[in-house]
N, C-alpha and C positions, 0 to 999 in steps of 0.2 A: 314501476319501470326503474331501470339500475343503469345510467352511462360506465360506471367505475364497476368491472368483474375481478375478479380472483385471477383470470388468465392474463388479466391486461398488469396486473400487480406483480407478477411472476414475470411478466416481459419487461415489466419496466425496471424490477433486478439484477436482472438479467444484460438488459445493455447497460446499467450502471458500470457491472464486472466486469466489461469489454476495455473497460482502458482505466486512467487513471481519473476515473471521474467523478467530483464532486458535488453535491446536490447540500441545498440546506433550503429553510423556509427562511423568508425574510421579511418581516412586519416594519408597515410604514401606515402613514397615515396621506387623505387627499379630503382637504375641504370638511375636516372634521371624521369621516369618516375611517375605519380601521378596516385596514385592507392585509391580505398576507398572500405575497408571490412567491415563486420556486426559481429559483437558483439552480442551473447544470454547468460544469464548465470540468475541462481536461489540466487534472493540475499540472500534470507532467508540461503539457503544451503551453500553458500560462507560464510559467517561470523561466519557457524561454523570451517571453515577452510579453505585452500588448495585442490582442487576438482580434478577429472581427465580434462585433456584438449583432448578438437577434434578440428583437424582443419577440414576444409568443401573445399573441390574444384569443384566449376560449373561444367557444360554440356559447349559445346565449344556453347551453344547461351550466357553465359556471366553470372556476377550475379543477377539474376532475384529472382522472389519473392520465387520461386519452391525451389530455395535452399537455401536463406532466411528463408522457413519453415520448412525446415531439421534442420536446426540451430538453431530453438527455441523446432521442437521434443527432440535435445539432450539436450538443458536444463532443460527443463521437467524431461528427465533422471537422473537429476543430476549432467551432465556436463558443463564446462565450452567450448560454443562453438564457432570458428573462421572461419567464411567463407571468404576467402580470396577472391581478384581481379586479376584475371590473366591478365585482357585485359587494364585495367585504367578509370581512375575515371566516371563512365556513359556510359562506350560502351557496347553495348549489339548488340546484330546481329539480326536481325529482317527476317534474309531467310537464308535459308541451304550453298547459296554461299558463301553470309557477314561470316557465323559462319564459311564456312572453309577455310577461309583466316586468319582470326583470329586467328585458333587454328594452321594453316599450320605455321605460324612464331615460332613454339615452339618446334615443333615434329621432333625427333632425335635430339635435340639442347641441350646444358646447358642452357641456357636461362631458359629451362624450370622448372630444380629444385631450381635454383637460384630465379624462382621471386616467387617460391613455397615455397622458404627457407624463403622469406622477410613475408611473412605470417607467415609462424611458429613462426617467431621473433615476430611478434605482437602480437601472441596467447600465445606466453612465456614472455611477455613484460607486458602485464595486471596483475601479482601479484599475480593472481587468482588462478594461476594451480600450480598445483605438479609437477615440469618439468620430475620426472621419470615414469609419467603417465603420458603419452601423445599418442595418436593417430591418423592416418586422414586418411579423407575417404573422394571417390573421384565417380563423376558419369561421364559417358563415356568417354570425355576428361579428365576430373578429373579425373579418376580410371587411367590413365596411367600416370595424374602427379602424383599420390601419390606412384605409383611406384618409378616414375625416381626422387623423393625427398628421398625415402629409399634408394636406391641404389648410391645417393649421400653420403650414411651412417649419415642424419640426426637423430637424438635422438629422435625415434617413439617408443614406446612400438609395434605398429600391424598400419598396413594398411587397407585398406579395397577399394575394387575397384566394384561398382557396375556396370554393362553392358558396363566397360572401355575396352580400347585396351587394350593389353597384347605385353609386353615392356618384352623379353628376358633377362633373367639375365647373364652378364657375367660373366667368372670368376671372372673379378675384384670388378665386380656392388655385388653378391655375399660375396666376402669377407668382402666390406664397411657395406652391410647390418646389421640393429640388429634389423629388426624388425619382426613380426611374419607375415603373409599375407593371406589372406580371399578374394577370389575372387568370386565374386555374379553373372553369368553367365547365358544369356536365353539360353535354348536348343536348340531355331530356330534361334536365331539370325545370319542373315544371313553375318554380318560384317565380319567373321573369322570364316577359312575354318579349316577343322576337324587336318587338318596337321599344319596350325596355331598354336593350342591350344596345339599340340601334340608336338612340337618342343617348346614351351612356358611353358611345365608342363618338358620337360625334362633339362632345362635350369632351373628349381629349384631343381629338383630331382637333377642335375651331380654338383649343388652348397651346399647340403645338407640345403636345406633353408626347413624351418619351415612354412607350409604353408597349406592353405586348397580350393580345388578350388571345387566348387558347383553350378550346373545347376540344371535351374528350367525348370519343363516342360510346353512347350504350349509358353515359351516368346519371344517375340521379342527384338530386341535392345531397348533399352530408356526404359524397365519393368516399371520403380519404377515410373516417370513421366505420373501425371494424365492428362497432355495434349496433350500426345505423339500420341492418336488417332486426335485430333483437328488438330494437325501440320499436320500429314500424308493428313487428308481428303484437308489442303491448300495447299499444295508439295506430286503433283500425283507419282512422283520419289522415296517418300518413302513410298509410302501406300506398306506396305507387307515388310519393313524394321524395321519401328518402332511401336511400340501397349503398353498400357497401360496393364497391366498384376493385378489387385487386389490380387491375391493370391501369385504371385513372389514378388510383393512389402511386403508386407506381412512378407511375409516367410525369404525373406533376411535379411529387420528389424531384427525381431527376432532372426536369425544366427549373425548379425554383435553385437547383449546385449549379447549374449551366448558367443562372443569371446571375447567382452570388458570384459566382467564377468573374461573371465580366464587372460587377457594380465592386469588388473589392480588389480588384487588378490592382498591383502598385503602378502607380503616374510616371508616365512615358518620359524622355525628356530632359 
């Protein structure tokens, strides 16, 4: 099984040439570990100034090219964007076991906002961004590190968690928080049961947290990834788990510009 195709390598050239936009790899290290994130950002737009910053968190198969291309969509936006390395420098998971062993070393852990924090620092370290514009956005393992990097009480403007697990807020996780939350949900997805979501939406509600949670209909887990049907038909185990969704991928896009629209408003006043 292949997440990273030849078509997605061609598209992801493809919106580089769309503007003035820049991309490099950027080696750091977290807790000993060497890690290497991707860099997108519009130079033309940068040297009018200080831009909003996204950071970007993989799918637990790793950073592959699939969110490499999120990260040049948001510079296209305008954004200054950071997709970090959660796993270190070249690991990728190539089957559903590799990736969840990969992602198992992080889940419930600090570990996990900690090597998410090490990315923010690189994405607030490039010069580029407005450090009080900032946001990140995270797909399925990603969606629940961008959680447990807010509730760390990192300096986020909004989160955004597409087809991620849903990471309870505690009271404490709550209190730390300052950021606003956007959760991009399939309505079939079968990963999390209805008592799940519901014990998940009342741990923001009994925190007073700021947040907006939205299902799309007809989606499976992995919605926004256009090779989430390819994976399925290679790993019989997830055919009728995960599905490529056009219309939720879509749709979320455009919910997560609608909420960067309000989380990066300049202050009234």
């Amino acid at each position: 099984m292949k997440t990273t195709t030849t078509a997605l390598a061609f598209a992801l050239a493809a919106m580089s040439a769309q503007a003035s936009i820049v991309t490099r790899d950027i080696d750091y290290e977290q807790n000993g570990v060497k890690l290497r994130g991707f860099l997108a950002y519009d130079d033309a737009t940068a040297k009018a100034g200080k831009l909003p910053g996204v950071l970007v968190v993989h799918e637990w198969w790793g950073l592959n090219d699939y969110v490499k291309g999120r990260a040049v969509k948001l510079a296209n936006l305008g954004y200054v964007a950071f997709a970090l390395d959660m796993y270190g420098r070249g690991v990728l998971a190539t089957d559903p076991k590799a990736a969840g062993e990969l992602a198992g070393q992080f889940r419930g852990k600090p570990l996990m906002a900690e090597r998410a924090q090490a990315g923010l620092d690189q994405l607030l370290g490039t010069g580029l961004v407005d450090p009080s514009r900032v946001a990140a956005i995270g797909y399925c393992f990603g969606g629940s590190t961008v959680q447990a990097l807010a509730y760390a009480g990192a300096p986020l403007a909004g989160i955004v968690s597409f087809h991620g697990g849903l990471v309870p807020a505690s009271a404490d996780a709550a209190a730390r928080l300052k950021a606003k939350i956007l959760i991009c949900h399939g309505a079939l997805d079968p990963s999390l049961k209805r008592e799940d979501i519901d014990a998940y939406v009342k741990s923001l509600d009994d925190g007073k947290v700021d947040y907006r949670f939205v299902q799309y209909a007809g989606a499976l887990h992995a919605f926004t990834n256009p090779d989430a049907d390819a994976i399925a038909a290679a790993n019989p185990g997830m055919k009728g788990f995960i599905g490529y969704s056009p219309s939720a991928d879509r749709r979320s896009w455009a919910d997560m510009r609608v909420f960067f629209d309000e989380i990066f408003a300049p202050a009234k006043g």
